[in-house]
ROBA-560824 format. One record per residue: residue in one letter; y, x, z of N, C-alpha, C, O, CB in turn. Coordinates in steps of 0.2 Angstrom, whole numbers. Each point is the difference from the previous one (the first is absolute). Glycine has a CB too. Layout:
A,Y,X,Z,Y,X,Z,Y,X,Z,Y,X,Z,Y,X,Z
...
This chain:
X,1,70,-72,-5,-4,5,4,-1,6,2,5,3,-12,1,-8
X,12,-13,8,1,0,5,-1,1,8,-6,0,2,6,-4,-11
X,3,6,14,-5,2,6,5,-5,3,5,-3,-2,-11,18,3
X,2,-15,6,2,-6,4,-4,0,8,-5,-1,3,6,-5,-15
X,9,7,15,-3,2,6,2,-5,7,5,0,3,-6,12,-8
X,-6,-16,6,1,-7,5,3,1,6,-4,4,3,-7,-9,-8
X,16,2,9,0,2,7,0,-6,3,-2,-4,-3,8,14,2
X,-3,-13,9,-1,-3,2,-4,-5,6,2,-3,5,4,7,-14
X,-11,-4,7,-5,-1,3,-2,1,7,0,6,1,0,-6,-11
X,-2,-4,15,-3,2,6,-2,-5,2,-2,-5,-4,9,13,7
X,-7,-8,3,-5,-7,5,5,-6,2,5,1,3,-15,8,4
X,7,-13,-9,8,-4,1,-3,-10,5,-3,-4,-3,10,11,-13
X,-6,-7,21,-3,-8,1,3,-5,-5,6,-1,-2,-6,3,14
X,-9,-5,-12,1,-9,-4,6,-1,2,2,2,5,-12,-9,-4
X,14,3,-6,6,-2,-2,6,4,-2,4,-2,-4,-8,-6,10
X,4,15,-3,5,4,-1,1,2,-9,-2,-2,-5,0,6,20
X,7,3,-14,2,1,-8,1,6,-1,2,4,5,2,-13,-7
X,-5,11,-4,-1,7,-3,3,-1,-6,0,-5,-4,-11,9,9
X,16,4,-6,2,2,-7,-3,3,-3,4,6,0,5,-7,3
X,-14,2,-7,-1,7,-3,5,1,-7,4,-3,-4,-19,2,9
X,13,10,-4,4,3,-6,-2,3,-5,-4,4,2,9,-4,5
X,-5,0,-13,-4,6,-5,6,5,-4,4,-2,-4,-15,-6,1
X,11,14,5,1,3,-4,-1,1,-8,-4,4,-1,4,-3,11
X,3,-3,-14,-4,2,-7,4,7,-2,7,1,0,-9,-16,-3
X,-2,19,0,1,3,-6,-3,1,-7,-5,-3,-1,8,8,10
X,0,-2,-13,0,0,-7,-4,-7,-5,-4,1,-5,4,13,10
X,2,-19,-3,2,-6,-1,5,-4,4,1,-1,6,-10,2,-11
X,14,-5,0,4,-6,2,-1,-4,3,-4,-3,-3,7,5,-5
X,-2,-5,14,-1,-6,2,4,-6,-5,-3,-6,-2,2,13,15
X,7,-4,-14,3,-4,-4,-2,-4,-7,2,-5,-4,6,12,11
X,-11,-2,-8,-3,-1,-10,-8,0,0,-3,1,-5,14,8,-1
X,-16,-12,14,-6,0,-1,-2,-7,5,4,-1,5,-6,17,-9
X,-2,-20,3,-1,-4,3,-5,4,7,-5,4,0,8,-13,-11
X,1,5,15,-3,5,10,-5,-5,2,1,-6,0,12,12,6
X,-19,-1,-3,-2,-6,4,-1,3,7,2,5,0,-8,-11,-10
X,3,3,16,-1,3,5,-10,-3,0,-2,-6,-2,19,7,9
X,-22,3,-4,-7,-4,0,-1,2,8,3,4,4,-9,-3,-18
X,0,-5,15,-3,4,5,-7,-2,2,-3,-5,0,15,6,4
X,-15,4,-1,-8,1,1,-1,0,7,3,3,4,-5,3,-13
X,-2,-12,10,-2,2,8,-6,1,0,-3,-1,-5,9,-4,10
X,-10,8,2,-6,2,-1,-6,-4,-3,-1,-6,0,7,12,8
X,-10,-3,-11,-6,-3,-5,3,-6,-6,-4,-4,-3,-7,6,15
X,17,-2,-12,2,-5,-5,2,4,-7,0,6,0,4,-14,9
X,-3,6,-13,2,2,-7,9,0,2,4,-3,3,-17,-4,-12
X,16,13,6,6,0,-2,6,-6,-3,0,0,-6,-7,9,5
X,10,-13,4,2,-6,-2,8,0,-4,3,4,2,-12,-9,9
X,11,1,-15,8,-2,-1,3,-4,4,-2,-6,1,1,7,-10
X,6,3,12,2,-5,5,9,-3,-3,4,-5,0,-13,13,13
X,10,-2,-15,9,-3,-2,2,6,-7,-1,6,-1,7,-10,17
X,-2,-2,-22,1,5,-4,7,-4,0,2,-4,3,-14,10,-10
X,16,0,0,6,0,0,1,0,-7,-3,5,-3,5,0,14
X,2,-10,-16,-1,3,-4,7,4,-1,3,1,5,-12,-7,-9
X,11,8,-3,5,5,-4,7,-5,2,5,1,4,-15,5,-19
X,9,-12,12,6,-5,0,1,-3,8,4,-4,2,-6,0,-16
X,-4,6,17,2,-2,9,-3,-5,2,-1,-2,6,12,5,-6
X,-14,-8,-6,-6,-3,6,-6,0,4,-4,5,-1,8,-9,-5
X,-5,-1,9,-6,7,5,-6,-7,1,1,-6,-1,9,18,13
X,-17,-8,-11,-5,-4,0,-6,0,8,-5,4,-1,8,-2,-14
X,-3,-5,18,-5,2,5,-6,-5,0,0,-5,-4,8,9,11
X,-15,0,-2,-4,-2,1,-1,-5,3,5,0,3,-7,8,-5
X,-1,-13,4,1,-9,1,1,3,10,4,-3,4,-16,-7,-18
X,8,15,14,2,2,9,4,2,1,0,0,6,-6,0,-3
X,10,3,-6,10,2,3,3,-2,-1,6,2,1,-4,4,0
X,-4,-13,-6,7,-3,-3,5,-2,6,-3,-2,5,-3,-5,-17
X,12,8,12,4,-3,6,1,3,7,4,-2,4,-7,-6,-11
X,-2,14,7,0,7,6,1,6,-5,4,4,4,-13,-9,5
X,9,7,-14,0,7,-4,7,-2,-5,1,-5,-4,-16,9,5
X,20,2,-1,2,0,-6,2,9,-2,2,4,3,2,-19,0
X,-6,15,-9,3,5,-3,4,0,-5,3,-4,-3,-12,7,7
X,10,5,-3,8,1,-2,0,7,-1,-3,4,2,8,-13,5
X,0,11,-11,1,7,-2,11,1,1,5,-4,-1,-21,5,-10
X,14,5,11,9,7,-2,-2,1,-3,-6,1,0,12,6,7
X,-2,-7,-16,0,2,-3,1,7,1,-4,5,-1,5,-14,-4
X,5,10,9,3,6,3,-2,6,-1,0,5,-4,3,-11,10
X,-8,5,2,-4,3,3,-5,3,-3,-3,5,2,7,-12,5
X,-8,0,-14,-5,0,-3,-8,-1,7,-5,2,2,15,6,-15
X,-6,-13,15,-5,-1,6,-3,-8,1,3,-5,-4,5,15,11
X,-13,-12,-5,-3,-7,2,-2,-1,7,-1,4,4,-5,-3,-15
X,7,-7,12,0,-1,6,-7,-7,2,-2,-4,-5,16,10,5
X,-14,-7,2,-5,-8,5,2,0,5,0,5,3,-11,-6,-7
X,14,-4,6,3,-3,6,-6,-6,2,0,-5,-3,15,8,1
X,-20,-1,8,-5,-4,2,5,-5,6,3,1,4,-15,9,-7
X,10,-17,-1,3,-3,9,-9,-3,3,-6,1,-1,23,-7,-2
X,-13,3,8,-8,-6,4,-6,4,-2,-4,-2,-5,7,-11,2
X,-4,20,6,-6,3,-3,-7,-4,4,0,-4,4,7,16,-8
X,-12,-9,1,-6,-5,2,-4,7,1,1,5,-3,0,-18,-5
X,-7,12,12,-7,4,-1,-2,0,-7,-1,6,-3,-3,-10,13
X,4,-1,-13,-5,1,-8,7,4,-5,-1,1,-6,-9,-16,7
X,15,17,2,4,5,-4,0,6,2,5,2,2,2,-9,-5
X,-14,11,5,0,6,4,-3,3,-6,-5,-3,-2,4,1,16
X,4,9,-17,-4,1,-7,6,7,0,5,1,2,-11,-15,-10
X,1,19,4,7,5,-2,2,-5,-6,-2,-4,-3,-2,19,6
X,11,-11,-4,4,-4,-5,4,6,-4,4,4,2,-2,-15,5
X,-5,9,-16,5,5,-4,4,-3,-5,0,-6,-2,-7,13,3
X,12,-3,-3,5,-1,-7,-4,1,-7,-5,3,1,17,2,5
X,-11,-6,-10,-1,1,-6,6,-3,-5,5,-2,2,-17,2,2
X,11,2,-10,2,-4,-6,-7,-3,-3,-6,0,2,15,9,-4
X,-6,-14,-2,-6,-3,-4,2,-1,-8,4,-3,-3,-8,-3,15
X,-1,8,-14,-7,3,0,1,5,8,5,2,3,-7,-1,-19
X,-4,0,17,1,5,8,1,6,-4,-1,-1,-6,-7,-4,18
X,8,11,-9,2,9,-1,-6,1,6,-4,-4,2,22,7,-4
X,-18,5,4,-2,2,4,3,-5,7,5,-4,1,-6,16,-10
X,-3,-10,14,0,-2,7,1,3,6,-5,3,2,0,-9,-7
X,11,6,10,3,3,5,-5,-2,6,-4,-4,-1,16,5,-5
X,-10,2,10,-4,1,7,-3,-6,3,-4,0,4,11,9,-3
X,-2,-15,-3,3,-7,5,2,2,5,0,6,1,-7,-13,-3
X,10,2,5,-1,0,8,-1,-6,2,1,-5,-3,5,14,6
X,-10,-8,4,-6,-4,2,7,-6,6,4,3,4,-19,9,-5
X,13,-19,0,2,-4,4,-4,-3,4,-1,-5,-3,8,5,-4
X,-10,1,13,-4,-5,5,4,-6,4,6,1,2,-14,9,0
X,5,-13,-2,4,-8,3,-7,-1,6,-6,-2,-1,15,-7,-13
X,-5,9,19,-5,-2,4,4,0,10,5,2,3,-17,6,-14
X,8,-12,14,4,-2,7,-4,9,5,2,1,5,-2,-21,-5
């Protein structure tokens, strides 16, 4: 069973940018498709970027061209590099695999002036 632990996150002004990080253990980033989601308040849990095994990646129609994700095999770590952030991307944000595993803490990103 995977665990997965989200960092990065803080308050950041419209337009600016955020790296978040996940720690992964006891799964591969390298040998599982990664995704990052995120929930904001009273909304449902969303997909926002995945990754697959051979390295193509898929986003949601609202970060295409502000979000990209990415992993260290190394490290066995995941990252989202948020650019042009927006109010309506204020949500905590988690890693997973997919199929999803268990779910780590997030961490919470607010976009606001």
């Amino acid at each position: 069973q995977g665990q997965f632990v989200e960092s990065g996150g803080g308050l950041v002004q419209p337009g600016g940018s955020l790296r978040l990080s996940c720690a992964v253990y006891g799964v591969s980033v390298r040998n599982n498709i990664m995704t990052w989601y995120r929930q904001a308040p009273g909304k449902q849990r969303e997909l926002v970027a995945s990754k697959s095994i051979g390295g193509s990646t898929n986003y949601v129609d609202s970060v295409k061209g502000r979000f990209t994700i990415s992993r260290d095999n190394a490290k066995n770590t995941m990252y989202l590099q948020m650019n042009a952030l927006k109010p309506e991307d204020t949500a905590v944000y988690y890693c997973n695999t997919q199929p999803t595993d268990s779910w780590g803490q997030g961490t919470q990103v607010t976009v606001s002036s």
